[in-house]
N, C-alpha and C positions, 0 to 999 in steps of 0.2 A: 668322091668322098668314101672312106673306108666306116663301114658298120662294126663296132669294136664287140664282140659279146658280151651281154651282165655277167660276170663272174659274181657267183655267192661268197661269202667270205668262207674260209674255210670251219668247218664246225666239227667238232671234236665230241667226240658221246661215250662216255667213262663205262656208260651203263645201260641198256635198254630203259625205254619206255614203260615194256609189259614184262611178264614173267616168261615171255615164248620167245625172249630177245629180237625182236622188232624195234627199232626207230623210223618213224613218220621222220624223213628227214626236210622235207621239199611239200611246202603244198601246190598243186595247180604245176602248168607246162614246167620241167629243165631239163638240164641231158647232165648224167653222169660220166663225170672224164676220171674220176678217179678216187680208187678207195682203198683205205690201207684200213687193214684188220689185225687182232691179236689174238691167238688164241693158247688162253691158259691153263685149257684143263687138260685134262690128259685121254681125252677123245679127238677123233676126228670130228670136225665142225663144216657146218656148210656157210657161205655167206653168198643170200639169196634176193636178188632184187625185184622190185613189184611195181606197177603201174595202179597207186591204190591210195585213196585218201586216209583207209583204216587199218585196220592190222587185217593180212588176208587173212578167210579159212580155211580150216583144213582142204586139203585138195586144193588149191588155188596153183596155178601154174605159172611159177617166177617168168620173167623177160629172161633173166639169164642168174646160173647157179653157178658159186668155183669150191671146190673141196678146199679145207684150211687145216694143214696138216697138223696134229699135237704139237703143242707150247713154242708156234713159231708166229711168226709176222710175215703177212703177206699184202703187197700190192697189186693190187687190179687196175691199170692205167684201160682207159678207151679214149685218151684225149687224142687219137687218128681218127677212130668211129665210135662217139658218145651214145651210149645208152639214154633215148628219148622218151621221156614220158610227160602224160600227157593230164593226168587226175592228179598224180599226188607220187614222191618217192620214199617206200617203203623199203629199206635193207633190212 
């Protein structure tokens, strides 16, 4: 017998959570296979992932960070080697 994964339904976030742009996306064990980002300002942005039930603090040191160039869209697939955490997923 084949063990299927839970896939979460896909969740879409218009807007942070906090003012530091944080989404608690995942409470407790998932693995992240995939994440598509926008960015509209006219800075470079980072989109940075966390094993964390709360918003990190300062100094806190992401699982993994990718640069998000000015007013472009980027995807970050790991659905070959998912991003696993274990508290809580914080982007």
């Amino acid at each position: 017998m084949f063990n299927q994964p839970y896939l979460l339904p896909t969740k879409k976030y218009t807007s942070p959570s906090t003012l530091d742009g944080y989404s608690l996306v995942q409470e407790g064990f998932s693995q992240l296979i995939k994440v598509v980002a926008e960015n509209t300002n006219g800075a470079n942005r980072w989109v940075q992932v966390f094993d964390s039930e709360t918003v990190p603090n300062d100094g806190t040191v992401p699982l993994a960070s990718f640069k998000l160039a000015t007013t472009v869209q980027g995807i970050f697939d790991f659905s070959v080697v998912p991003i696993t955490v274990y508290s809580g997923l914080v982007i």
